[in-house]
N, C-alpha and C positions, 0 to 999 in steps of 0.2 A: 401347828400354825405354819411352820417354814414349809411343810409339805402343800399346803393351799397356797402359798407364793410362790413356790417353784411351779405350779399346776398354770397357777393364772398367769406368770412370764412366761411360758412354754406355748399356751394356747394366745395371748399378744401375738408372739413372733408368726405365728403360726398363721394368726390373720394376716396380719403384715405380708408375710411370704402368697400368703392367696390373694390378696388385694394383686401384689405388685404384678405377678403371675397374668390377673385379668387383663390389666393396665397394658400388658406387653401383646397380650392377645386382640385386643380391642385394634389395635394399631392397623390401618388400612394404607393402602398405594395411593398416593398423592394423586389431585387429579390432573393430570395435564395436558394441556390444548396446544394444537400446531395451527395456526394462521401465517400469511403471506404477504408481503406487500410489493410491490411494483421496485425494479434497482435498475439501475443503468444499463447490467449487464443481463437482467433475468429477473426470473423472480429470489429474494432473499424470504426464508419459513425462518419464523422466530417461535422458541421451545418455551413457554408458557407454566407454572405452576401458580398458579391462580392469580394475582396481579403480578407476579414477581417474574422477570424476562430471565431464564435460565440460560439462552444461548442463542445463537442465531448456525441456521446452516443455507450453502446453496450449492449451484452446478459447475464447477469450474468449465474452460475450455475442452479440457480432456477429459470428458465426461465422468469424472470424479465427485464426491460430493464435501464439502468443506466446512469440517464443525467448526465451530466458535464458540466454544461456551464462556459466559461471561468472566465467571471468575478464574480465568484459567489461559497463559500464553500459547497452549496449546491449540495449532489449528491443525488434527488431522488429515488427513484424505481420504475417503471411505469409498465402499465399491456402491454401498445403497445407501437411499437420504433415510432407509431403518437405520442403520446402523451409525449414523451421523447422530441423529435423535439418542438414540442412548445410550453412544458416549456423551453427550452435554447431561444426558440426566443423570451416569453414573459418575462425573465428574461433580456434580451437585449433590450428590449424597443421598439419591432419589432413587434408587433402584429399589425396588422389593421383589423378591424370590416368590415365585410361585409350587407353594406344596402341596399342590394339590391333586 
């Protein structure tokens, strides 16, 4: 009988480990939207993940471009408004690697 208990704890964990396995697979890139709105200075694009404002970027004077990400004192300077975009989204915990 302990050999049928050792059998049926062995295959639990076993699902356990394949469920958890799916669960990490299933997992997809956030979807996130850039919109613009009208600034004193230019336009100000704000970094979107579905209602939630992730950051805001725009144009400095020296055609630089200026992340803001919310949660974060950090205001870079970037050479493109790409790469303004994902520092605020890797700054939010929002990046996912592409393995493909």
């Amino acid at each position: 009988m302990i050999v049928q208990e050792e059998f049926d704890n062995q295959t639990s964990a076993q699902l356990g480990f394949e469920e958890y396995i799916e669960q990490l697979t299933d997992q997809v890139a956030p979807e996130i939207e850039i919109d613009s709105v009208p600034d004193d200075l230019g336009e100000l694009y704000r970094v979107w993940n579905s209602y939630h404002l992730l950051g805001t970027f725009y144009q400095n004077v020296e055609g630089k471009w200026v992340a803001q990400p919310c949660n974060s004192d950090d205001r870079p300077c970037c050479d493109t408004p790409e790469l303004a975009q994902l520092f605020i989204i890797a700054v939010n915990g929002l990046l996912v690697a592409d393995v493909a």
